[in-house]
C-alpha positions in Angstrom: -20.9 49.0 10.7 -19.5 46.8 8.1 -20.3 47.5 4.3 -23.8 44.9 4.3 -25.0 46.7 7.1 -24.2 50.5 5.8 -26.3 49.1 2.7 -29.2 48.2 4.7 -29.6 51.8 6.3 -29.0 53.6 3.1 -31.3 51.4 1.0 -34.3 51.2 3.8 -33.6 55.0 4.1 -34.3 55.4 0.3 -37.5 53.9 1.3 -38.3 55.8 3.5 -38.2 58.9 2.6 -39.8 58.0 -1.0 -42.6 56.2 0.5 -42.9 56.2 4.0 -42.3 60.2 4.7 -44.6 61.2 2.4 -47.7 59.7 4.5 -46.1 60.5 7.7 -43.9 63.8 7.8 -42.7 62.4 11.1 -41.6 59.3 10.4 -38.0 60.8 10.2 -34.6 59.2 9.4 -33.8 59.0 13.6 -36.7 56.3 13.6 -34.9 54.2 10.9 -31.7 54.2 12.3 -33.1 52.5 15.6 -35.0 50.0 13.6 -32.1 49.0 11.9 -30.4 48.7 14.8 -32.4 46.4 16.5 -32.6 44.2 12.9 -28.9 44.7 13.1 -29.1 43.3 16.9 -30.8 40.7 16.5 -29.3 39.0 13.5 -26.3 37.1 13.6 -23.4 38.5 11.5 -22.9 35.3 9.5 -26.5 35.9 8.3 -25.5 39.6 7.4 -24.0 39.0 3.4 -24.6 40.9 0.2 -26.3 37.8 -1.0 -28.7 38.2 2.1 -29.1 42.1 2.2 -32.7 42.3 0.5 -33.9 39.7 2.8 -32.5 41.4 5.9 -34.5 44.7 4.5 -37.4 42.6 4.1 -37.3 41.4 7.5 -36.7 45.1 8.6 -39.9 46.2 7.6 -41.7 43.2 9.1 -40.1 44.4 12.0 -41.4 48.2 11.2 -44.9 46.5 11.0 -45.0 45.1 14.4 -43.7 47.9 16.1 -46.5 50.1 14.1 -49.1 48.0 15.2 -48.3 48.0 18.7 -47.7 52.2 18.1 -44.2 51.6 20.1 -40.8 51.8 18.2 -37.9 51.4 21.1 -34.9 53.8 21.1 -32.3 51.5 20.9 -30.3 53.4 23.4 -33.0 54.1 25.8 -35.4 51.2 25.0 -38.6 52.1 27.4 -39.1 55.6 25.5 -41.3 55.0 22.4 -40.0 57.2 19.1 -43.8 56.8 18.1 -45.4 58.7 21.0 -46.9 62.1 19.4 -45.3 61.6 15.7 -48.0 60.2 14.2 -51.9 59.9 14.4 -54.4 56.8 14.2 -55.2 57.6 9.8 -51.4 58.0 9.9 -50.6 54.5 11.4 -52.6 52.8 9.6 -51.8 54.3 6.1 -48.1 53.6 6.8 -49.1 49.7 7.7 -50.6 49.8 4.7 -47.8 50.7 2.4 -45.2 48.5 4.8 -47.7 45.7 3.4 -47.7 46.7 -0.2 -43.9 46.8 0.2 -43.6 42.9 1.9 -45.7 41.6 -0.6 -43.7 43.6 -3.8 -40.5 41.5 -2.1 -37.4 42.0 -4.0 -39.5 44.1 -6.4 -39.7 46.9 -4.2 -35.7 47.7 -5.4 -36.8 48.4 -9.3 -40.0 51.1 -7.9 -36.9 53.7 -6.5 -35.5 55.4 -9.3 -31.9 55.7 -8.3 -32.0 51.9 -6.8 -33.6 51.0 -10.1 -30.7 53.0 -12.6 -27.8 51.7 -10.4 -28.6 48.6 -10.9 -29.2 48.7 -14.2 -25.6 50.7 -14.4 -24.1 47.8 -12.9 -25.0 44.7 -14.8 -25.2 46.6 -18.2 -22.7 49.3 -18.3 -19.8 48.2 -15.7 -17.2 50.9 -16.5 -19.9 53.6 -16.6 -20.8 52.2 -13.1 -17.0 52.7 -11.5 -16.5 56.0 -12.8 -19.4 56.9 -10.8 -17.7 55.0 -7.6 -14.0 56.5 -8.1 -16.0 60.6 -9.0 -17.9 59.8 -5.5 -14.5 58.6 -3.2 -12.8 61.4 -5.0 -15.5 63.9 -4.0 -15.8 62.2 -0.5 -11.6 62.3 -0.2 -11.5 66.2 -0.6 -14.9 67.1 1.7 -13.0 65.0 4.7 -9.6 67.0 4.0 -11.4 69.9 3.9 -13.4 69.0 6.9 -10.5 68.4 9.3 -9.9 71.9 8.5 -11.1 74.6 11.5 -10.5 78.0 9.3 -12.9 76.1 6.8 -15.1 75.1 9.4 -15.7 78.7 10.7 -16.3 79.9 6.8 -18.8 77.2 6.6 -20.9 78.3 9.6 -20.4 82.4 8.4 -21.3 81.3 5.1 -24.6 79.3 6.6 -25.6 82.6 8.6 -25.0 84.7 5.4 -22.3 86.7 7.0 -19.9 86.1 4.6 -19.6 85.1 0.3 -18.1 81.7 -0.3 -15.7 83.4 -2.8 -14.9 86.2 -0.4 -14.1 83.1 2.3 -11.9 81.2 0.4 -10.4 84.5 -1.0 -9.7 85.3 3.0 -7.8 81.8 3.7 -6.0 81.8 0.6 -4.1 84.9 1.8 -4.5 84.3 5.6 -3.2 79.9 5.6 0.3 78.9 4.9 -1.1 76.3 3.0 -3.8 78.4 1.3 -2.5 77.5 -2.4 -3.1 74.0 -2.0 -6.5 74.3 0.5 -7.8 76.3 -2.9 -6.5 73.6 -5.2 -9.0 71.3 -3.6 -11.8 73.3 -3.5 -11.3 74.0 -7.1 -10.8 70.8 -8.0 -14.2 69.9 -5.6 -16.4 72.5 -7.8 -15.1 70.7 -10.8 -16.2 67.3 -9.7 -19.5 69.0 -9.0 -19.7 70.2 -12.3 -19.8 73.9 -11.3 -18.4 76.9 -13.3 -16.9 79.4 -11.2 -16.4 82.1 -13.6 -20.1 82.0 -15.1 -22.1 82.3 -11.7 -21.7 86.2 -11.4 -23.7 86.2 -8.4 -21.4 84.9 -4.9 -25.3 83.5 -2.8 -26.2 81.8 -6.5 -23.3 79.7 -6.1 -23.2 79.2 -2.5 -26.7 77.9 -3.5 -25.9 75.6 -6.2 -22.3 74.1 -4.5 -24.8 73.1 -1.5 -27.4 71.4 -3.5 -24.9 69.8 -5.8 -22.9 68.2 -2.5 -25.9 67.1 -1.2 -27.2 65.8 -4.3 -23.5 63.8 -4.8 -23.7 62.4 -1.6 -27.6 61.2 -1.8 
């Protein structure tokens, strides 16, 4: 997918989880990526620009419309199994129409009702530089999690660390002395929990940071 069409996902997938999953707990981030798939199918690539992207989401949720009122969503990859069938009841349909309609006729308006939509914008047009330190802190925080991902020893610490076998500080404590490399591997994660904004040495408790490096990640990357 080229840059246009990562946009569309991520910004219908804002939507959609701030006002279409709230009326249907199933309408689930599996259903969007099909329906941007077929918009993403059926529109030509010179019609797929940045100047065109809100009117490409726009069209999306036409698109969302239909398939809700005929209660069948294709899977793209298997196109006669319906990603509607047992998510979602009658009141829930029709609510969700309802709010796909609100959000057609609020056209290019609907961008300014999502808060982070709403504040990067406005960081863009009004404070620039404030607005590419954000962009270089998130490819530096994205550079480090895929050299640390490549990494199996830090792959197995992740998933002990997920079924609370292990500490994260014990972990990192264990490849430090165990890789050849370990100095550096630590290096990045320490420079990671300072992009994050996380103090090591004031979280006394190993599971309160574990917490709190998790929700900060995940935060970043939303």
């Amino acid at each position: 997918m080229n840059d246009v069409q990562v946009k569309l996902y991520v910004v219908f997938k804002f939507v959609q989880r701030d006002r279409l999953k709230p009326i249907c707990q199933n309408f689930n981030s599996y259903m969007v990526k099909n329906l941007v798939f077929w918009v993403l199918e059926e529109t030509p690539m010179r019609s797929l620009t940045p100047e065109t992207l809100v009117d490409r989401i726009l069209t999306a949720f036409r698109d969302l419309k239909q398939f809700l009122e005929n209660k069948f969503l294709p899977c793209y990859i298997i196109p006669e199994r319906n990603l509607f069938d047992g998510r979602m009841n009658e009141r829930e349909c029709v609510l969700l129409i309802g709010e796909v309609d609100k959000i057609i006729e609020e056209g290019y308006g609907f961008l300014l009702k999502h808060h982070k939509l709403s504040l990067s914008m406005q960081l863009t047009f009004s404070y620039p530089e404030i607005a590419r330190g954000y962009e270089q802190w998130l490819v530096e925080i994205e550079d480090i999690v895929i050299m640390l991902a490549g990494n199996e020893a830090l792959q197995d610490l992740v998933v002990k660390v997920g079924n609370e076998q292990i500490g994260l500080f014990e972990g990192l404590l264990q490849l430090l002395v165990n890789m050849e490399d370990g100095v550096a591997f630590i290096v990045l994660c320490v420079r990671l929990f300072h992009l994050l904004g996380l103090d090591i040495g004031s979280i006394p408790e190993p599971s309160e940071f574990n917490s709190l490096f998790i929700n900060r990640l995940t935060d970043a990357f939303s």
